[in-house]
C-alpha positions as CSV (number, residue, x, y, z in Angstrom):
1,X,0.0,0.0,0.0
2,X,0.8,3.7,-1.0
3,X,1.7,6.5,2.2
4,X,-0.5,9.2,1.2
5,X,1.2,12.2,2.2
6,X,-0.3,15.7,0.9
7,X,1.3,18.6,0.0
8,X,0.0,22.2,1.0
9,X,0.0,25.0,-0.3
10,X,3.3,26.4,1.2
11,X,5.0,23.2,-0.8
12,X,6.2,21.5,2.5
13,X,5.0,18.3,2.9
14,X,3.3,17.9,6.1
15,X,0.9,13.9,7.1
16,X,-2.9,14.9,6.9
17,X,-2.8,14.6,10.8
18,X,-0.9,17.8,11.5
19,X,-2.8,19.2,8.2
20,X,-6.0,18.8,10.4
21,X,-4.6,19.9,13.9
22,X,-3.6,23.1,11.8
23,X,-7.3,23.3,10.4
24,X,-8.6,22.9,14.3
25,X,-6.2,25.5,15.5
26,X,-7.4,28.2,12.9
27,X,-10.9,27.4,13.7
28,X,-10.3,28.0,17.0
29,X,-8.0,31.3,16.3
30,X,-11.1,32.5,14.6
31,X,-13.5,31.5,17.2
32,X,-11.6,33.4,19.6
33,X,-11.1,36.6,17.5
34,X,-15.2,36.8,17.4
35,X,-15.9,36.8,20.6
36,X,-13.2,39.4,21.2
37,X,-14.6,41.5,18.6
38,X,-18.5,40.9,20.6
39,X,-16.2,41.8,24.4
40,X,-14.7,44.8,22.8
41,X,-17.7,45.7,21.2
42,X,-19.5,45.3,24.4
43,X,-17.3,47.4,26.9
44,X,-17.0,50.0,23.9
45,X,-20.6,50.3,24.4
46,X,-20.6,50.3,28.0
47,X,-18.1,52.7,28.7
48,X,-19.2,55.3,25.8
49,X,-15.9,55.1,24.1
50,X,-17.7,56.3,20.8
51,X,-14.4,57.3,19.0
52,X,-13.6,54.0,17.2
53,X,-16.6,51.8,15.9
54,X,-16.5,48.3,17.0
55,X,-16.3,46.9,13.3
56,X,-12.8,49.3,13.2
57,X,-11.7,47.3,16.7
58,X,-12.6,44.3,15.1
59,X,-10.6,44.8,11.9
60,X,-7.4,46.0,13.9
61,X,-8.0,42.7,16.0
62,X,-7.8,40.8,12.5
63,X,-4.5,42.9,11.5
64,X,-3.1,41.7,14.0
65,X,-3.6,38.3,14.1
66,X,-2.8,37.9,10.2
67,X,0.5,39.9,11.0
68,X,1.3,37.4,13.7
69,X,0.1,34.8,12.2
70,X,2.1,35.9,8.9
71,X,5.2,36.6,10.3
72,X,5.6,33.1,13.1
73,X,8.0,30.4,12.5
74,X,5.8,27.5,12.7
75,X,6.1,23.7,10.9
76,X,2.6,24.0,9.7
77,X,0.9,27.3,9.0
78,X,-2.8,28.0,10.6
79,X,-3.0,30.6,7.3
């Protein structure tokens, strides 16, 4: 029988185990950044802090994470 072994995007070959551990861990980066987004959102609100909209908070929270996510050293990338 044949190993299967995949190759992503980045050309690195990498067993379809890790390749789904990667997919859980940016499922779950993404999960988290949403309910920061609805906490920011929500103590924006509460404390009248009317100068930056929450959908501005939320895109900064997403800069950041794709710059971290863009510039980290990892085996298999959660991009």
């Amino acid at each position: 029988m044949e190993d299967h072994i995949q190759i992503s995007p980045a050309g690195a070959k990498a067993s379809p185990g890790k390749e789904q551990q990667a997919a859980g861990y940016g499922i779950l980066l993404q999960i988290m950044m949403l309910v920061l987004s609805f906490v920011i959102g929500h103590v924006l609100r509460r404390r009248r802090f009317y100068y930056i909209p929450e959908a501005s908070a939320s895109l900064l929270i997403g800069l950041l994470v794709g710059g971290l996510a863009n510039v980290s050293n990892t085996e298999t990338s959660i991009r």
